[in-house]
N, C-alpha and C positions, 0 to 999 in steps of 0.2 A: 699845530695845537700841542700843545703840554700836558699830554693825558700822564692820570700817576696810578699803579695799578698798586693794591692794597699793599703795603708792606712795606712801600718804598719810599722815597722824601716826596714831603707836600709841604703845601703852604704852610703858613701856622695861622691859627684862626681868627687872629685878629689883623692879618693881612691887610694892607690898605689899597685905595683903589690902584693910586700907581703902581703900587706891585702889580697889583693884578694884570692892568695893561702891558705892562714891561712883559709876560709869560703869554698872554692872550691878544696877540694884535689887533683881532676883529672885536673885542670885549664890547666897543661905546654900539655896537649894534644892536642894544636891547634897550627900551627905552624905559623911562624908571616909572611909567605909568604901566605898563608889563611887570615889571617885577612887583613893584607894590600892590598891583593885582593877583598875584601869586603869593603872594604872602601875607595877604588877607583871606585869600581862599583856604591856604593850611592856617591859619589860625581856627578859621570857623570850622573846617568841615575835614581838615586831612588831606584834600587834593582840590588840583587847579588846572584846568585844560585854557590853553592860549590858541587861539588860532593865528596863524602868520606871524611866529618866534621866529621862526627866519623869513627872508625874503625868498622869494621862490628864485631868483640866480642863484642864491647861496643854497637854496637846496637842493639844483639841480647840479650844481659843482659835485655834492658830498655826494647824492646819488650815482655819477658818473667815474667820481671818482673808484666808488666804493667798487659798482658793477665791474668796472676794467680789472680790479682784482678779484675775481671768483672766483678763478682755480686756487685760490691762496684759503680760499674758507674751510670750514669740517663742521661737522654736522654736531649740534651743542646737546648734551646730555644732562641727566638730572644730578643735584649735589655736589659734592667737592671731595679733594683727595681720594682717600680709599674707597669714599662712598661714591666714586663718580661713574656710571653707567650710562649708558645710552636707553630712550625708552619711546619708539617713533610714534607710539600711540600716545604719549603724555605729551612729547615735545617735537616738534617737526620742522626745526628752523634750521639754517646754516649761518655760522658767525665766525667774524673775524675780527679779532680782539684789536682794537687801537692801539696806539704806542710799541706794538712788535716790533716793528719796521719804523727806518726814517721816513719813508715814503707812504707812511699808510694815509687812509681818508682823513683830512681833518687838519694833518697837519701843517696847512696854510694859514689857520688861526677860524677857520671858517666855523666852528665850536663856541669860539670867543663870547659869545651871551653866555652861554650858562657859568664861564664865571664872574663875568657879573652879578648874577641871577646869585652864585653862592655867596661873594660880600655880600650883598642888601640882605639878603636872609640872614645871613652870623648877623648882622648890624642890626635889623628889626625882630628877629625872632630868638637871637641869640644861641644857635643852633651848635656855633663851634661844628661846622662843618668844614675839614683841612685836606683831605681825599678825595678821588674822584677815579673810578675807572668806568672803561666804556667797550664795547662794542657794535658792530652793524651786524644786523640780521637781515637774513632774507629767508622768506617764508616762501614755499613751493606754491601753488594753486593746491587750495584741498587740506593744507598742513595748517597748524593751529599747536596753542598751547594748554593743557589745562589748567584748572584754577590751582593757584597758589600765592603763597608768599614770599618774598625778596629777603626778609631775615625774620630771624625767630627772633619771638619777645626779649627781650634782657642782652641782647648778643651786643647791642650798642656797635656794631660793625656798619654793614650799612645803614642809613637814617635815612634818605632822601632818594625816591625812585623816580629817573627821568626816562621818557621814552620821544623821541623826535623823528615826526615820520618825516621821507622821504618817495610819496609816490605823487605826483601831480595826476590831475583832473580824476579825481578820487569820486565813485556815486556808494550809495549806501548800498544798491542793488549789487556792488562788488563783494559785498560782504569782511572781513580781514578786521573787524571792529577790535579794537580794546574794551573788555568789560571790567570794567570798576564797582567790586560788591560793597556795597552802602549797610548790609545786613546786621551790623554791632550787635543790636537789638534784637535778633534772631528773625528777622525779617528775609524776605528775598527781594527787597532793590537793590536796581543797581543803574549806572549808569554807560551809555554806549560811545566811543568814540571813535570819529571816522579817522582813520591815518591819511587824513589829506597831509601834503608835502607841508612843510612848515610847522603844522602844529605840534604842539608842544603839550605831553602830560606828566605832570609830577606829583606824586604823593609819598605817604609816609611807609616806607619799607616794611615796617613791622606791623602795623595797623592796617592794609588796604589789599584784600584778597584780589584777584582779577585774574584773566585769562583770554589768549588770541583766539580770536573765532576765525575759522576759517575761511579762507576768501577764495574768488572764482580765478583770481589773478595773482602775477607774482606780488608781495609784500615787503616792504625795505623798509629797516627803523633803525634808530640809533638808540640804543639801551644804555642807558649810563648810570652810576650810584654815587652818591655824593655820603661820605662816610667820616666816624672821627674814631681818632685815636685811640688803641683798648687800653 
């Protein structure tokens, strides 16, 4: 996988599909009634949860892969640069950034849909989305995130928030949900979403507050942002 972490070459936005395949070998994995189902979801509403975006081999590959590296992860903290602290009551995950390593998870093309998933969006939504970085998290039993957001209004950095879980035979009595606040309107809905392996949620970085709830079992996801150019 050809993960690109902020700063550094990307696609350009009008990218076509062969390019894409040519960087993403597993790319034709996402089939285009998935994407256009995601990109009618952020038209209407700002987010789009998929279930079985990957196949579950392809999801137990990136789980296994991911796990055989642990001792490679550190424990993820709040903010950036100067501002970057550790805070175990706000955030309680362990992550390890993709593209570090030649050998990290992913880099067998096994990511391949979501850039798919970014052509058909630049193509239908007109997003000019060119970047893309990611990480794998694992959440402790007990540990959990609180609510926030992925970027501040105006910051035009990140655009697109993806999360791709990675735990098979997943029950809701496990607890570990993604909550997606629906509240614009100063309301309190929101939506709950089970990290069974495969599934797939994406929404809009700067629009869609949310937060991990805490689960009885370990929690494995693939965090990634799809960004443009400042």
């Amino acid at each position: 996988m050809n993960v690109r972490r902020l700063g550094t070459e990307s696609l350009d936005a009008d990218s076509d599909q062969e390019a894409a395949l040519s960087l993403w070998p597993d790319a034709l994995t996402l089939s285009i009634d998935a994407a256009d189902r995601v990109a009618a979801d952020l038209a209407d509403r700002g987010w789009s949860v998929v279930p079985e975006f990957l196949a579950a081999p392809t999801a137990a590959t990136l789980r296994a892969e991911s796990l055989a590296r642990r001792d490679q992860f550190h424990r993820a903290g709040t903010g950036r640069g100067a501002g970057h602290h550790l805070q175990p009551g706000v955030r309680g995950d362990d992550v390890l950034w993709l593209g570090d390593t030649p050998d990290a998870p992913g880099e067998g093309g096994d990511l391949g849909a979501l850039e798919t998933l970014r052509v058909h969006l630049n193509r239908t939504l007109y997003l000019g989305l060119d970047g893309f970085e990611a990480h794998v998290a694992v959440y402790p039993p007990g540990a959990g995130y609180a609510r926030h957001r992925d970027a501040f209004h105006g910051a035009r950095s990140r655009v697109l928030s993806t999360v791709l879980y990675l735990n098979p035979g997943w029950d809701d009595a496990d607890g570990g949900h993604l909550r997606l606040f629906l509240d614009a309107d100063g309301s309190e809905s929101f939506v709950d979403v089970t990290p069974e392996a495969g599934t797939l949620a994406v929404f809009f970085s700067e629009d869609i507050e949310h937060e991990v709830r805490p689960a009885t079992r370990e929690r494995v996801s693939v965090a990634g942002w799809f960004s443009v150019r400042r």
